[in-house]
C-alpha positions as CSV (number, residue, x, y, z in Angstrom):
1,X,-69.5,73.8,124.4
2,X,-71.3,76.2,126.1
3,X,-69.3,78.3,129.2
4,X,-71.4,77.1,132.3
5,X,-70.1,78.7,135.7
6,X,-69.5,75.9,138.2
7,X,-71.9,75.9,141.2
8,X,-69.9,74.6,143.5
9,X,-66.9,76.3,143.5
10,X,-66.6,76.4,147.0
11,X,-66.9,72.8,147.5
12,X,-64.2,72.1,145.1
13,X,-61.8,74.8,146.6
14,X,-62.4,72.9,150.4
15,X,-61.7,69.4,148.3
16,X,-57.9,70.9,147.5
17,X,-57.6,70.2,150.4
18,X,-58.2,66.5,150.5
19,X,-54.3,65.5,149.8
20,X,-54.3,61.8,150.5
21,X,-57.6,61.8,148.5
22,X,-56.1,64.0,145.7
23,X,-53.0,62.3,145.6
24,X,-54.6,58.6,145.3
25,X,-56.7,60.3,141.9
26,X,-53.5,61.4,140.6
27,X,-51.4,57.9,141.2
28,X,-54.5,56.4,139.0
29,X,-53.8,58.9,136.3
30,X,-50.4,58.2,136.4
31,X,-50.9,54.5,136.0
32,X,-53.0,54.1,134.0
33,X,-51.4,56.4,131.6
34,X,-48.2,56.3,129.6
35,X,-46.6,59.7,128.6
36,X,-45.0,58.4,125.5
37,X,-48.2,57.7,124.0
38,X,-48.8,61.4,123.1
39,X,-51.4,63.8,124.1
40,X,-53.8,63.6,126.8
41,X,-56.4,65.7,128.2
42,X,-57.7,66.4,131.9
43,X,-61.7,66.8,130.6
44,X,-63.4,69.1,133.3
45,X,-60.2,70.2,134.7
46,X,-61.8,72.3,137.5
47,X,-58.8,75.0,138.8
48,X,-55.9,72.0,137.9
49,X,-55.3,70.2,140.8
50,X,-54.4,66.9,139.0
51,X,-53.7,68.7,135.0
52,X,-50.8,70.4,137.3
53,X,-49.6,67.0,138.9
54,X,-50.0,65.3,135.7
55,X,-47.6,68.1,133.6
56,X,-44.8,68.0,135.9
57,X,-44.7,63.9,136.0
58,X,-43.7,64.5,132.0
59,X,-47.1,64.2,130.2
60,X,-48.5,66.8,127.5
61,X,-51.7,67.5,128.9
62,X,-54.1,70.2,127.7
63,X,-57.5,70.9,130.2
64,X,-60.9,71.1,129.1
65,X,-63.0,73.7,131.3
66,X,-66.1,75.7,130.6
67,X,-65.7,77.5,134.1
68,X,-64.6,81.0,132.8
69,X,-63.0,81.6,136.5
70,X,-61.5,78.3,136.6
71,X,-60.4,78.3,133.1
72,X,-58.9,82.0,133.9
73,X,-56.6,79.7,136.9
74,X,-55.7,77.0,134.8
75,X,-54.0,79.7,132.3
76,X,-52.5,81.2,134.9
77,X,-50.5,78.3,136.5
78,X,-49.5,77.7,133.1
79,X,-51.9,75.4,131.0
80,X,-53.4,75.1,127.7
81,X,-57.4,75.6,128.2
82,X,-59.9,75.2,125.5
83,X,-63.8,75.2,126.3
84,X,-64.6,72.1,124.1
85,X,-63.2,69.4,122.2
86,X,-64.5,70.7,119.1
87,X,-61.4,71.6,117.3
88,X,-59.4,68.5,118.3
89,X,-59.0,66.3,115.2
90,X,-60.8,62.8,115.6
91,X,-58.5,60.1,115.9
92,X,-55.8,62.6,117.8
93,X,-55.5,61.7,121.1
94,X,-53.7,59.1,123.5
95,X,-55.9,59.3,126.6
96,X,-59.0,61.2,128.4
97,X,-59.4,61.2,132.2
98,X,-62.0,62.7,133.8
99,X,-62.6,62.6,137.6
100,X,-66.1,63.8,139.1
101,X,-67.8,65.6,135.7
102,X,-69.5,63.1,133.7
103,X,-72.2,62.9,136.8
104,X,-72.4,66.9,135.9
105,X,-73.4,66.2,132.3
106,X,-77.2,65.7,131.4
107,X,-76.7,63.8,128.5
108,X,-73.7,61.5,129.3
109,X,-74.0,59.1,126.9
110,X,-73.2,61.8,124.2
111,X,-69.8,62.6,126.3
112,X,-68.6,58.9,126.1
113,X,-69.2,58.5,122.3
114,X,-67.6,62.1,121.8
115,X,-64.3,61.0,123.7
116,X,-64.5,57.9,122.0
117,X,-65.0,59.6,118.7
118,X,-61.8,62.0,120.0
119,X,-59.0,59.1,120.9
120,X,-56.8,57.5,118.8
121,X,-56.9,53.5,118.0
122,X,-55.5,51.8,121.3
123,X,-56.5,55.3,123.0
124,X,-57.1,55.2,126.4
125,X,-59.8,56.4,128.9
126,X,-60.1,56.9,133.1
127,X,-63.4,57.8,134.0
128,X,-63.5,58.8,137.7
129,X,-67.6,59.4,139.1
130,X,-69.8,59.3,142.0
131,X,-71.9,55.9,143.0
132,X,-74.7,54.8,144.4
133,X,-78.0,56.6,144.1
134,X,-79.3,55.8,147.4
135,X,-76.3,58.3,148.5
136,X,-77.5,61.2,146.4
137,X,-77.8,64.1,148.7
138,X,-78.0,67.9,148.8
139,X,-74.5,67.9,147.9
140,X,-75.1,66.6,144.8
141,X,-77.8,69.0,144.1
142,X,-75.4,72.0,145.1
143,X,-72.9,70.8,142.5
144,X,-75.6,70.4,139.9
145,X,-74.6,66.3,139.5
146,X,-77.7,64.8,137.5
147,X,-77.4,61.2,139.1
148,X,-74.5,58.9,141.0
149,X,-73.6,55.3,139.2
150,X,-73.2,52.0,139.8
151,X,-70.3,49.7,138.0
152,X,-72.8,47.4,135.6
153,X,-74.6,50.3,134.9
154,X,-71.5,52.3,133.9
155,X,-69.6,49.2,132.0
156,X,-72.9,49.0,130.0
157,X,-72.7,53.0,129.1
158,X,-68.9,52.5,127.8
159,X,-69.4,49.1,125.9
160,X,-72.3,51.2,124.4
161,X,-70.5,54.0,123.3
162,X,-67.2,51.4,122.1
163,X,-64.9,51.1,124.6
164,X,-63.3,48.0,125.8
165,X,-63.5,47.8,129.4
166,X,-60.0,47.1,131.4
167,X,-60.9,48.0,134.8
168,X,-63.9,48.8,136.4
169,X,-64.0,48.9,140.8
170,X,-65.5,50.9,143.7
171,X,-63.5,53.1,145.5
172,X,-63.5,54.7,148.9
173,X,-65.5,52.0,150.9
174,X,-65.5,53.9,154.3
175,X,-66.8,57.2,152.4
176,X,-69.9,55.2,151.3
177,X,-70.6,54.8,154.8
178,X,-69.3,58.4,155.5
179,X,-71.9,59.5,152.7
180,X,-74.9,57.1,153.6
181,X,-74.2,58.9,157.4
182,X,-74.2,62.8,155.8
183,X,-77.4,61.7,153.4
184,X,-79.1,61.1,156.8
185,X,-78.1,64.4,158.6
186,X,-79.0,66.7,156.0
187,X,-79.0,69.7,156.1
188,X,-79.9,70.7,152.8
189,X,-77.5,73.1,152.6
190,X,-75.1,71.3,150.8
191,X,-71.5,72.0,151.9
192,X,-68.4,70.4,153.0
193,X,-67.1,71.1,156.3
194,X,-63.6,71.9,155.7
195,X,-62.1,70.7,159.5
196,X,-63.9,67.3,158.8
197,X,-62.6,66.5,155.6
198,X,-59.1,67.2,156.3
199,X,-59.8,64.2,159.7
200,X,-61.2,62.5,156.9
201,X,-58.8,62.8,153.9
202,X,-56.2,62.2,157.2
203,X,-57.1,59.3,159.2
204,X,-59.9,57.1,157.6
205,X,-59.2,57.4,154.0
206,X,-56.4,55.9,154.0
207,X,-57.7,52.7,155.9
208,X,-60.5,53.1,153.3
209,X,-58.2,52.7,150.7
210,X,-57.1,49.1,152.4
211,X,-60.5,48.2,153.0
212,X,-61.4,48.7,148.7
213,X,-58.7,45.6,148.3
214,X,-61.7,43.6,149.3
215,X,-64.6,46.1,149.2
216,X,-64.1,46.9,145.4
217,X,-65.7,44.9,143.7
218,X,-68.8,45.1,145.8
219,X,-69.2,49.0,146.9
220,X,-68.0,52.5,147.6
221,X,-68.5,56.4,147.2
222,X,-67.1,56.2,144.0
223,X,-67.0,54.3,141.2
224,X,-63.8,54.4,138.1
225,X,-63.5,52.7,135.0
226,X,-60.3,52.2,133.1
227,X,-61.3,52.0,128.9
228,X,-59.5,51.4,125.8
229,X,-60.5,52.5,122.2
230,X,-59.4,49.1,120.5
């Protein structure tokens, strides 16, 4: 894979930040994942927020990152970092998640059949990404995302590339809102503001986490997919 530096570094240091946020990816990790199954790998790990998480709950986790900065951090709190899959065996591996990358990827539909290619029989996958097109903003741009999804749209890309399709839901109902509100107000300059986030990630996500028990399977910022390699 080719080393790409990550334009939105900043962004993705202010979304450390996000705890309740963060901490609601990981629990899905964890969950969806069993650590007895063998390896898995964090696939755009970024600077580790959930690779870190995910080692000290028990799992052998390695990170994929082409970030030559971020990979740099991920070695030094103590990970294995590689900048492709290349030289993983087919067949190998228990599990993939990857949360907020396959949106940064032009040609997607070559990532899923490469993961799928890379997991073991009964392998399993959590696909984490962006929704909506109608909330694509200069945020996205900044970050270089080439497009937000919707959930048929994504189910049809995994049963495409062979994956059997366990869960697929919105997530983050309130944040569509919040995004639909910031897609509006544009600035064009494409940042986070740190001091709203952290009201955000405080007060209203968690509500919006409530609200996706009946908003899921209709709409939300996001969009996940839970996948097996039967």
């Amino acid at each position: 894979m080719t080393t790409i530096e990550y334009s939105g570094r900043d962004n993705l240091d202010v979304m450390a930040e996000a705890r309740h946020y963060n901490r609601y990816l990981t629990d899905l990790i964890l969950h969806w994942f069993d650590k007895k199954s063998g390896p898995l790998v964090d696939f755009g790990a970024g600077g580790g927020t959930f690779a870190v998480q995910v080692a000290q709950a028990g799992f052998d986790v390695s990170c994929i990152e082409t970030d030559p900065v971020l990979s740099d951090m991920l070695r030094r709190k103590g990970l294995r970092v590689a900048s492709a899959l290349d030289a993983v065996p087919d067949g190998s591996l228990a599990g993939i998640y990857s949360l907020n990358v396959l949106e940064h990827i032009e040609d997607d539909d070559a990532t899923l059949a490469l993961w799928h290619r890379k997991l073991a029989p009964g392998g399993r996958l959590l696909v984490y990404v962006p929704a909506f097109q109608v909330l694509f903003s200069s945020m996205d741009r900044k970050v270089g995302h080439h497009r937000r999804y919707r959930k048929a749209g994504l189910t049809e890309q995994m049963k495409h590339a062979g994956f059997s399709l366990d869960t697929v839901r919105y997530a983050d109902s309130l944040g569509f809102l919040a995004a639909l509100l910031y897609r509006f107000i544009d600035s064009g300059q494409g940042d986070i503001n740190p001091r709203m986030l952290r009201i955000y990630d405080r007060w209203v996500f968690p509500v919006s986490r409530l609200l996706d028990l009946l908003c899921g399977p209709l709409f939300g910022k996001n969009v996940y997919a839970c996948a097996i390699k039967r």
